[in-house]
C-alpha positions as CSV (number, residue, x, y, z in Angstrom):
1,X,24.1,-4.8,-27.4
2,X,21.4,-2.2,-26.4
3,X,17.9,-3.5,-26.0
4,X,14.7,-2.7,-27.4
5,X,13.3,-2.4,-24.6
6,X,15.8,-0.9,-21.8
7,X,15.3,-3.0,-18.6
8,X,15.6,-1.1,-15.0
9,X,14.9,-1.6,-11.8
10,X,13.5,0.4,-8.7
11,X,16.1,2.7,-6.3
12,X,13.8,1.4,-3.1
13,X,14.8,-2.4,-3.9
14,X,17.8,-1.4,-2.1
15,X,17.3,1.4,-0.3
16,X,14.7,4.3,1.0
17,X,15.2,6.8,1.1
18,X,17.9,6.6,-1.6
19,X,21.0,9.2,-0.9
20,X,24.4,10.3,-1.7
21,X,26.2,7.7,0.0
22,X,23.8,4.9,-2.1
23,X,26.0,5.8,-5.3
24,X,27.9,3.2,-4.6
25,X,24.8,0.8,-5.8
26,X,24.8,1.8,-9.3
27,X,27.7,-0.2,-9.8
28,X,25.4,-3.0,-8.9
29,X,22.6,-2.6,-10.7
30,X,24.3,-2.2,-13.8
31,X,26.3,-5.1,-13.3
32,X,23.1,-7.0,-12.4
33,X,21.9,-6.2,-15.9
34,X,19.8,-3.2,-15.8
35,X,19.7,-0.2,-18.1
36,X,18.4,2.3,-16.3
37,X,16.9,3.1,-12.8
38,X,13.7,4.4,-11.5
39,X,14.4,6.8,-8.5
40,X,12.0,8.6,-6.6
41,X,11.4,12.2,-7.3
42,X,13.9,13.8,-4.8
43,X,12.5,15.8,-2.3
44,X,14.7,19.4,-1.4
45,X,18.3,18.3,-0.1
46,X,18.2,14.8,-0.8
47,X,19.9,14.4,-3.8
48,X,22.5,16.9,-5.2
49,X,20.9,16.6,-9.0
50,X,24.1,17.3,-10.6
51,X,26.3,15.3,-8.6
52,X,23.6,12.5,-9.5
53,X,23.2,12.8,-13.3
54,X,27.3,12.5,-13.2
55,X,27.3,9.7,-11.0
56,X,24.5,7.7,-12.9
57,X,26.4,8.5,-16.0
58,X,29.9,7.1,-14.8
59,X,28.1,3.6,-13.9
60,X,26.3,4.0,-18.0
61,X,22.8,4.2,-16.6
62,X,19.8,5.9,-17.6
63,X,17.1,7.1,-14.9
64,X,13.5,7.3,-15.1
65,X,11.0,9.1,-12.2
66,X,8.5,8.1,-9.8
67,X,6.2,10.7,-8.4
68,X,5.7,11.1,-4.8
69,X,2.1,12.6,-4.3
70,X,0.4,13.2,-0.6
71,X,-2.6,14.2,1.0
72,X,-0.7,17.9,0.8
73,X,-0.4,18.1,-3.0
74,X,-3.4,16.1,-5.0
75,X,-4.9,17.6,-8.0
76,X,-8.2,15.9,-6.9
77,X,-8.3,17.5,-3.1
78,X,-11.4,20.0,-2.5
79,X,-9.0,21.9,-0.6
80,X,-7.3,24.9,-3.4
81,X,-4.4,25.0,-1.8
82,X,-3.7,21.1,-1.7
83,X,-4.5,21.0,-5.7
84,X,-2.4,23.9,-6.9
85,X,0.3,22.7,-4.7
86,X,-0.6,19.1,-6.8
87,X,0.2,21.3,-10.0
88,X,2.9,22.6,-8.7
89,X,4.6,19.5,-7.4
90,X,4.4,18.2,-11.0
91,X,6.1,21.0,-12.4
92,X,8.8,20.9,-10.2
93,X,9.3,17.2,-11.1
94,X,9.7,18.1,-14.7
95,X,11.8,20.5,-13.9
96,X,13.8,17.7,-11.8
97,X,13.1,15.4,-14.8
98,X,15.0,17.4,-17.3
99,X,18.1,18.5,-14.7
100,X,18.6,14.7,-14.1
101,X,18.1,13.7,-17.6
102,X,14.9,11.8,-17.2
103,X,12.1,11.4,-19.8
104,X,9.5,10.0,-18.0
105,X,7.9,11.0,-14.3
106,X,5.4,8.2,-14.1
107,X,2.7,7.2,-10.9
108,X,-0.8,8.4,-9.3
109,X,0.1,11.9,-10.5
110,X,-3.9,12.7,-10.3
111,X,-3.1,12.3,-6.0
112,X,-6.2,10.5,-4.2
113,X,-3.4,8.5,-2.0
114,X,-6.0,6.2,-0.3
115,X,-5.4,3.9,3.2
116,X,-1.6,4.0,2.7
117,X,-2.0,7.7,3.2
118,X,-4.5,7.6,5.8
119,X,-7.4,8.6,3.7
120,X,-10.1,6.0,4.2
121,X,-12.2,4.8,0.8
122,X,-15.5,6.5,1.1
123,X,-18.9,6.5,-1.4
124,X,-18.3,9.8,-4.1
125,X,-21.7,11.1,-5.7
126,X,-21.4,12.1,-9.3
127,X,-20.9,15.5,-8.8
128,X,-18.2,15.2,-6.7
129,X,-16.7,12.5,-8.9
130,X,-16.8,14.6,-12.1
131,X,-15.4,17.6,-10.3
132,X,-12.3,15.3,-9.4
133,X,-11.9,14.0,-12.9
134,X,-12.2,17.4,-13.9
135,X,-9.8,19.3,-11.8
136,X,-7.3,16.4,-12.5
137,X,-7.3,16.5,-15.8
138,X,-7.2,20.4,-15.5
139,X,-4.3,20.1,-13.4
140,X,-2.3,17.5,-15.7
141,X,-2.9,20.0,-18.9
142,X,-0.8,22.5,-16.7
143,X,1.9,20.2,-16.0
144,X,1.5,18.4,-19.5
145,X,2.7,22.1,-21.3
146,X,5.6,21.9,-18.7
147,X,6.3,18.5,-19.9
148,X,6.1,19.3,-23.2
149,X,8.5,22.5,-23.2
150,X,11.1,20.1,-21.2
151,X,10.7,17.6,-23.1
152,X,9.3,15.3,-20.1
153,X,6.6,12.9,-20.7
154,X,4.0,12.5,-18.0
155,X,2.5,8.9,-17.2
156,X,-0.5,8.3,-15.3
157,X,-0.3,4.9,-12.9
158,X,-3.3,3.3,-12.2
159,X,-2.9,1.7,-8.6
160,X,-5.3,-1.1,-7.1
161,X,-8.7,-0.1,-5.2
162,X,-6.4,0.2,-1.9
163,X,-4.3,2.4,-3.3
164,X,-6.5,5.2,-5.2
165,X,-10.1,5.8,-6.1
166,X,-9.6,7.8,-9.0
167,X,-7.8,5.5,-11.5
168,X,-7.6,1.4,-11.0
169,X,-8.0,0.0,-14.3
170,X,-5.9,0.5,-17.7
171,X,-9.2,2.5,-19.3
172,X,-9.4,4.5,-16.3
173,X,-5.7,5.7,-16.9
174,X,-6.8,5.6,-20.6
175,X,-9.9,7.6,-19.8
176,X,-7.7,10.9,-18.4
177,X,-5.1,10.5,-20.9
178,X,-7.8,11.1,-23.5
179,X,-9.2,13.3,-21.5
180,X,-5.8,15.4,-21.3
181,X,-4.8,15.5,-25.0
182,X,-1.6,15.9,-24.9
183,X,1.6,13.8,-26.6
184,X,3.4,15.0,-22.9
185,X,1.2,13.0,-21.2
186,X,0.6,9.0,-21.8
187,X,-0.2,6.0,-19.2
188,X,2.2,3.3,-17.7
189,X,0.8,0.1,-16.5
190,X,2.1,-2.0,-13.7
191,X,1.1,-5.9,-13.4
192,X,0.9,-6.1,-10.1
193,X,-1.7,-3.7,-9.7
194,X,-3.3,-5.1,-13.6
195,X,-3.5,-8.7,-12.2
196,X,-5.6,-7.4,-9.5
197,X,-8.0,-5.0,-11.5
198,X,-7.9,-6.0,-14.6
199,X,-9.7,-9.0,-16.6
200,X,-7.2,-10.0,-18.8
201,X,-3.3,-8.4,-18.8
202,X,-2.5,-8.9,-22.5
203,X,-6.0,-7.7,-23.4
204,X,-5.2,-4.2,-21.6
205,X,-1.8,-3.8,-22.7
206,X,-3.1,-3.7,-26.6
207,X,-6.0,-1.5,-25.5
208,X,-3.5,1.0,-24.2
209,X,-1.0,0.9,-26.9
210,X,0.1,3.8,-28.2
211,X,-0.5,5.6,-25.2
212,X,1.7,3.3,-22.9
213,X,4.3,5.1,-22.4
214,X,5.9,3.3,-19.5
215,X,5.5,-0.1,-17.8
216,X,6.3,-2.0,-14.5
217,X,6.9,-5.8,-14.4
218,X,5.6,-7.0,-11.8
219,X,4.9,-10.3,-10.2
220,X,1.3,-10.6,-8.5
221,X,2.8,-10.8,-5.1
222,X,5.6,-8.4,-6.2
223,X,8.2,-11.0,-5.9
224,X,10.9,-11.2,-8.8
225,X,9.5,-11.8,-11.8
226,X,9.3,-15.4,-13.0
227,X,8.7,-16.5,-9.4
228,X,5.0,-16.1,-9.6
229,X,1.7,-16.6,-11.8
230,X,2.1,-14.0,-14.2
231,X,2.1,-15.2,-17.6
232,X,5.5,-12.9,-18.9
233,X,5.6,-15.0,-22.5
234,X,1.5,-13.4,-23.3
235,X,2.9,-9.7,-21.7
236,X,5.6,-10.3,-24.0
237,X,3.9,-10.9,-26.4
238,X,1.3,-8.2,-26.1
239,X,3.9,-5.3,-25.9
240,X,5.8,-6.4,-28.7
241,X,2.4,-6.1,-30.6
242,X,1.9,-2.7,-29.5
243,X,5.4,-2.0,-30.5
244,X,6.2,-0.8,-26.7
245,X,10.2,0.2,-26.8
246,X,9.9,2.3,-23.6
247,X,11.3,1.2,-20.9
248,X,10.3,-1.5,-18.0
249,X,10.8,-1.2,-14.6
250,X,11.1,-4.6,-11.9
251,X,10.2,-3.2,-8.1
252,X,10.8,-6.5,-6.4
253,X,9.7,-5.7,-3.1
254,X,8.6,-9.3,-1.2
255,X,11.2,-10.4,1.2
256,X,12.2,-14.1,2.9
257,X,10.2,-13.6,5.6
258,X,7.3,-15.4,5.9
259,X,6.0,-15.1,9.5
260,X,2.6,-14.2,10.1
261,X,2.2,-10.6,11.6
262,X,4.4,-9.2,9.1
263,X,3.2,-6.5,7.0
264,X,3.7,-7.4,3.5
265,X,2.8,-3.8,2.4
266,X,5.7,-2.5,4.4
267,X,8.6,-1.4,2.6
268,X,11.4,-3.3,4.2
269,X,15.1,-2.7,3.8
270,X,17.3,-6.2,2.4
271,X,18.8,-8.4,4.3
272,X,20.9,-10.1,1.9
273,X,22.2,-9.4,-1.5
274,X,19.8,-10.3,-3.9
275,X,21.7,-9.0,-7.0
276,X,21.3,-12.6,-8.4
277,X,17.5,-13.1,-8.2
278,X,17.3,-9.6,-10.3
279,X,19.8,-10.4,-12.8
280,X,17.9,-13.5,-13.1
281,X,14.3,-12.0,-13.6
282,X,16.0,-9.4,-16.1
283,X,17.0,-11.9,-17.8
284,X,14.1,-13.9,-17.5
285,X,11.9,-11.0,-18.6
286,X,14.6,-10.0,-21.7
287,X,14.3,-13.6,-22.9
288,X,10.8,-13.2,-22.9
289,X,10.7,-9.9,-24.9
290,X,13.8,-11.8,-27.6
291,X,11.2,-14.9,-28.2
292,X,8.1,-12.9,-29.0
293,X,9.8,-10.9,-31.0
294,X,10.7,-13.8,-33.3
295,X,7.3,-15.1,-33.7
């Protein structure tokens, strides 16, 4: 039975970077319950794209696209060569996009990569903040026509205030989608990044409705979902009134270890198999979806 709403899950929960000889994993994940997988945009040599699409095919999954932006290619840098090289990174992950048979290339594709990427959050005056907002949005019109002759949608991420300064909050994403125009170009939201900026989860989704083109389940401490104090029957709820039948992504990242002194915001590989836990939250999450459908 195919879902409404196709249920995926993250390449890095078990690997990064994720290569050829990780194939074998998509076996897994589709026997864990998911639809589809989100795999970062592969940088030159990684991934043969080809031998991919094939291999993700044999195993009946779908793929979506995470953006990887840097300091090197950001539509909002001051620097012309980082920005163009923003636009042109873009492109090229349409381009990826449509090789590997993936609709959506989601994340911060407006750049800005704050302390992870060793930019440190500084004051902006207006001018300078309107001449961000504006390059961005210039930049994601280029990209957006790209999209649109691939037939690749584009979705802006907002990230929390450690992550990005340009777009933390569902209106901000809102805000440059508007801004942009374009049916190539939407939002996705992610509630792990929601429950820290924004006032009410629900309330956002159904402000960004039709524009939502994408969207991460996440728990607030990015454990699996149903192990934490998100409230998945009002999500549910709340994207079933916006009629959302895109796809949703898990990126359960938390491990075991609780010692103090280790970095939580550190990607770590797995130590176990935890094939279980995800089938569990997909299912947790797809019962979720089934129940507010029927109210």
């Amino acid at each position: 039975m195919t879902r409404p709403n196709p249920i995926g899950v993250i390449s890095m929960f078990y690997a990064r970077p994720f290569g050829r000889e990780h194939f074998s994993l998509f076996a897994r994940m589709r026997k864990a319950g998911c639809d589809f997988v989100e795999l970062l945009v592969p940088e030159p040599g990684e991934l043969d794209l080809g031998e991919t699409r094939k291999a993700l095919a044999d195993n009946g999954l779908a793929v979506a696209l995470a953006a990887r932006v840097n300091l090197t290619r950001d539509l909002s840098s001051a620097d012309p060569e980082a920005a163009e090289a923003g636009i042109r990174y873009l492109e090229t992950c349409v381009d990826v996009a449509a090789d590997l048979g993936a609709g959506i290339v989601g994340g911060p594709l407006y750049g800005a990569p704050l302390v992870f990427a060793g930019r440190p959050p500084a004051p902006v005056d207006e001018t300078e903040r309107k001449r961000r907002i504006d390059q961005i949005v210039g930049g994601l019109k280029v990209a957006g026509r790209r999209a649109a002759d691939k037939g690749v949608t584009l979705a802006i991420e907002s990230l929390n205030r450690f992550e990005t300064d340009i777009a933390n909050t569902t209106g901000h994403a809102l805000a440059l989608a508007e801004a942009v125009d374009m049916d190539s170009v939407g939002v996705m939201l992610d509630t792990f990044h929601m429950n820290m900026e924004d006032p009410d989860i629900p309330s956002a989704i159904r402000r960004a409705g039709r524009r939502m083109v994408h969207f991460q389940a996440n728990e607030n401490n990015r454990g699996f979902v149903g192990s934490g104090h998100i409230d998945w029957p009002a999500v549910a709820r709340a994207l079933v009134a916006v009629n959302y039948t895109g796809p949703i992504t898990l990126e359960p990242f938390r491990r075991d270890d609780e010692r103090p002194g280790v970095p939580l915001a550190q990607w770590r590989a797995p130590q176990k198999d935890e094939d279980a836990a995800l089938s569990a939250s997909i299912a947790y999450l797809d019962a979720a979806l089934t129940f507010a459908r029927r109210v």
